[in-house]
N, C-alpha and C positions, 0 to 999 in steps of 0.2 A: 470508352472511358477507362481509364487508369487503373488498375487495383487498387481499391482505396486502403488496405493494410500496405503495398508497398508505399504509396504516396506518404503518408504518416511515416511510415521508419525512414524515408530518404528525408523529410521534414527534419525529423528528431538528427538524425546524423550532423546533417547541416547546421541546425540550431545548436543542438552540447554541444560542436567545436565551438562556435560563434559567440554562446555567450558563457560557456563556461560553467554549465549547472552544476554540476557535482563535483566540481572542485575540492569541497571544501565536504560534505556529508556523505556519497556514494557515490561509488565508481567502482570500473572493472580494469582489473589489473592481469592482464596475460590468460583472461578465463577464470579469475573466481574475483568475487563481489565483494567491495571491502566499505568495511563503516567506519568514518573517523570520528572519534570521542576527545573531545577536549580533557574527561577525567583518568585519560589514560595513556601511558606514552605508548601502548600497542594499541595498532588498530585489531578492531574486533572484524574478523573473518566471517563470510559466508564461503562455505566449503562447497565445492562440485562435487560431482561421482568421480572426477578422477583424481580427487585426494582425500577422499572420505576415511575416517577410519571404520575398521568391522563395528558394526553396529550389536551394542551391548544386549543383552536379553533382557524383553520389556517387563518392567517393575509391574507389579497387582495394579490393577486400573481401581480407582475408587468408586471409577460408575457401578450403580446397582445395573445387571444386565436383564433391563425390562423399558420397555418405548410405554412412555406418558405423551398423556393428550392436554390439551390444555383446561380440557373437564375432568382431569385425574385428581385427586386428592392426596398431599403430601402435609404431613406432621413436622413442625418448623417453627421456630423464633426464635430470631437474633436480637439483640437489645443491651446497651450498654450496662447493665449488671448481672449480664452473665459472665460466669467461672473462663468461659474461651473468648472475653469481647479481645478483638486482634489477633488474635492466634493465627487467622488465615493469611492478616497481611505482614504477619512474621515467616513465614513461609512461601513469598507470590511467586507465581508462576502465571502471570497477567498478556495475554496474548492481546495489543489492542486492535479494535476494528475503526476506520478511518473516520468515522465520527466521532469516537472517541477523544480521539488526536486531537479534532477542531475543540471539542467542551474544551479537555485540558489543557491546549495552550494559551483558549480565550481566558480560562478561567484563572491562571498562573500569571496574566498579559503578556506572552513572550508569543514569538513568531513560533513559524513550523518549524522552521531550521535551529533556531536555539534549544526547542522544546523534544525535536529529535537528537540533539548532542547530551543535552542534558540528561533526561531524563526515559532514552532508549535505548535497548540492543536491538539487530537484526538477528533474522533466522530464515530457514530455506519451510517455507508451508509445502513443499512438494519435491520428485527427486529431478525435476528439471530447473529448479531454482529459484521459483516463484518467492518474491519475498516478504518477507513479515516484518511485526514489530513486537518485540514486545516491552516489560514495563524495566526501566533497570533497577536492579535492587542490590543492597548493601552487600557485602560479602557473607554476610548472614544472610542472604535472603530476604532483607523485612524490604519493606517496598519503602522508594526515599520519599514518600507520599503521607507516610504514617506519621502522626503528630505525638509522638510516645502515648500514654496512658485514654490522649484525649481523642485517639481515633484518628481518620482519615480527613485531612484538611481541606481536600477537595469534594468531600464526599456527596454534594448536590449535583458534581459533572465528573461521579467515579462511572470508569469505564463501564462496558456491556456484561463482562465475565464476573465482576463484583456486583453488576443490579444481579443477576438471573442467580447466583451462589444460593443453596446446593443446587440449582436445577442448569445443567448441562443442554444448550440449546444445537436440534443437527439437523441440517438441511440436506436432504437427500431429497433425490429424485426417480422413480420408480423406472425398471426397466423399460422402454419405449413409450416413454412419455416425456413432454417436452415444459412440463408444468412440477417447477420445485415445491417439495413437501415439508412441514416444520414439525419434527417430532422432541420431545425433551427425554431425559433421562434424570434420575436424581441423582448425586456423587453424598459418599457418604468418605468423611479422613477420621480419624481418630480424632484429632485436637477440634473438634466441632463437637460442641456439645446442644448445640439448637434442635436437633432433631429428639431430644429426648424431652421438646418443651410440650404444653400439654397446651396446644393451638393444632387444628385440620383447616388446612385451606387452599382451596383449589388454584392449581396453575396458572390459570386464567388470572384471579383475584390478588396472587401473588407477583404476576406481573404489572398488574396496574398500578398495584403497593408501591411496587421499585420503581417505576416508571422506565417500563422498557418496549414500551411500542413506539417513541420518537427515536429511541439508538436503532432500535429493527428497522421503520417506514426508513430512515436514514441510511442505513447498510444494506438494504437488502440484494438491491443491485448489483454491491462487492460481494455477497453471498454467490450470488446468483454466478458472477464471471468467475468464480473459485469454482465453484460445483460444475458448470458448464468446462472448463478447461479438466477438470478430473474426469468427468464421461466420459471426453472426448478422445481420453485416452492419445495413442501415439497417433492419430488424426489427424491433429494437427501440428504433429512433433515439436522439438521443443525451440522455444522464446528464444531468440537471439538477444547478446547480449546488451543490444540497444532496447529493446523491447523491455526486458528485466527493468532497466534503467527507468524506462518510461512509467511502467506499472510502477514502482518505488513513487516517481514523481508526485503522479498523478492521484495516487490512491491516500498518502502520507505527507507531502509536503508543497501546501498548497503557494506557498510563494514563488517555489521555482515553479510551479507550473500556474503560475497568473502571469508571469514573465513570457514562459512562453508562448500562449495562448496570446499575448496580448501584441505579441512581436510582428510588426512588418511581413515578414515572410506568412506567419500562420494567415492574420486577414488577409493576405491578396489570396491564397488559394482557397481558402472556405468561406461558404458564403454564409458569416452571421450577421446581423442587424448590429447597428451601434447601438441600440437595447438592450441586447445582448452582454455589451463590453459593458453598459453602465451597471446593468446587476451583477457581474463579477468582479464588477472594482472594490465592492465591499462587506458581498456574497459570499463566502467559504462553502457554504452547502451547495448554493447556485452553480458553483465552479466544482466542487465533488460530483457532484450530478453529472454532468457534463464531462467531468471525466471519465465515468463509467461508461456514456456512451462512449466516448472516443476508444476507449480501450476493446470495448467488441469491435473496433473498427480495426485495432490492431493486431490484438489475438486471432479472431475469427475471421476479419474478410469482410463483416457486414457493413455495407454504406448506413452509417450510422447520421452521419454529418456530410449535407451537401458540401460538396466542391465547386469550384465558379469554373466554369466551363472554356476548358480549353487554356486554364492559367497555367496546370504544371508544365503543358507541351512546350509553352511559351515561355517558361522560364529554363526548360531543360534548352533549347533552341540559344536562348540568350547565352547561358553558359558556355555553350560551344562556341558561339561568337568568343567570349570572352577568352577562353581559352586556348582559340586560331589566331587572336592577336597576341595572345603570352608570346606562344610558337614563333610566330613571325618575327616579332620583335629581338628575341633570344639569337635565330638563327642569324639576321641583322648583325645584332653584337658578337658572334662569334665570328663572323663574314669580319669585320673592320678588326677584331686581333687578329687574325689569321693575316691583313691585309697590312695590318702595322709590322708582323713579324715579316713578313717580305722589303720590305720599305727599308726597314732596317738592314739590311746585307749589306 
């Protein structure tokens, strides 16, 4: 059987010429990642290692440096007649995770693609180019999410980084172990005055408060392929630039990739059920899901998703057919000018 990470990148190659996905939101330009923004006449750059600038001396981390448990107890409350209500969305620095994406552009009614133009920048999560998103905010900073005095307008499908605020959530995984860990930390900024409220309540019960075990059950997966790709160190070196492409796709923008998943080419070589196709016709999670497997299939190697046996050989076979008749055919027409320029003497 085939490499099922090469089968997937020859897929993808084929498909972004064919139907054109990142036309119009990401693409790779001579080796660095570029995001097109309808609110800007420059596109916003992702930078490689080979035009990074020196990277500046890192600012004071806000995190307190001490690992909470979810039985730890932290002093906290936010509530709209406190002295700092907004302050932190006057200042965001909103990294989203890919469910998030789904609440906010269900909850705005716009598509992935609009809701990526609109209301996103890219960023590199790692120095191989692994890409991110996060929230776009005004040239102040304030997030374009804020509804002035009356808060966050979305605030029933606000991202992960706004349920878990001050508690910092981090997934590591212990040396030689193959099972990820969730430890938290508190962040403490100045413009945050809830930590001086006079409420104790444990991590656990502060996450049920905000409701963040459906963004967790939901991302965990995308956790899980971040943390797995960073162990794994230069192992499994770095993502080609179709690869980047696809993680962007797959993880962020579920239209081009219901397109492509749904394309001619992907059914004949993978074997899913029309079951399958009818719950990601109007699935966003169902088809999230499914793309995290496919992405260990990319990254890692791992047959994540059967293949129908013996289709890629039989499509790479057909190609070459098709490709000995281009030949033939060319050689032909180059045979009858060469046959007319004699003719003519």
């Amino acid at each position: 059987m085939a490499d099922p990470a090469l089968t997937v990148r020859r897929l993808m190659v084929f498909l972004f010429e064919r139907l054109g996905i990142f036309s119009t939101v990401y693409r790779v330009e001579s080796g660095r990642m570029r995001f097109d923004s309808p609110l800007s006449t420059n596109s916003k750059r992702f930078k490689t290692k080979h035009d990074r600038q020196p990277t500046p001396p890192p600012e004071k981390s806000p995190a307190v440096p001490q690992l909470l448990t979810r039985e730890s107890t932290i002093r906290f409350r936010c509530y709209p007649g406190i002295s700092c209500f907004n302050a932190c969305c006057r200042q965001a620095d909103v990294t989203l995770a890919p469910y998030d994406i789904l609440r906010l552009q269900e909850s705005l009614g716009m598509t992935s693609t609009q809701f990526l133009k609109e209301y996103t920048v890219p960023f590199e999560m790692d120095q191989d180019g692994l890409p991110g998103v996060k929230m776009r905010t005004t040239e102040d900073k304030v997030c374009l999410l804020l509804n002035g005095d009356n808060g966050c307008r979305v605030y029933a499908h606000r991202p992960t980084v706004c349920r878990y605020y001050p508690i910092a959530l981090l997934n590591k995984r212990a040396q030689g172990s193959s099972q990820a860990e969730e430890d938290y930390s508190l962040v403490k900024e100045d413009h945050c005055k809830g930590h001086g409220e006079d409420r104790a309540i444990t991590i656990a019960d502060y996450r049920q408060e905000q409701g963040c075990d459906e963004h967790d059950d939901a991302n965990r997966e995308w956790y899980q392929l971040i943390l797995k790709k960073k162990s794994a160190g230069p192992g499994i070196g770095r993502p080609s630039e179709t690869s980047l492409q696809f993680f962007f796709m797959a993880c962020y923008n579920m239209d081009m990739f219901r397109r492509f998943v749904k394309s001619d080419n992907f059914r004949n070589i993978y074997a899913l059920d029309e079951a399958f196709y009818a719950d990601i016709e109007h699935d966003n999670l169902t088809l999230l899901r499914f793309g995290f497997r496919l992405m260990r299939q990319v990254l890692f190697g791992e047959q994540t998703i059967d293949e129908r046996e013996g289709v890629w050989d039989a499509r790479v076979a057909q190609r070459k057919e098709v490709w000995a008749a281009r030949t033939r055919a060319e050689i032909a027409r180059r045979e009858q000018e060469e046959d007319k320029k004699y003719d003519a003497l």
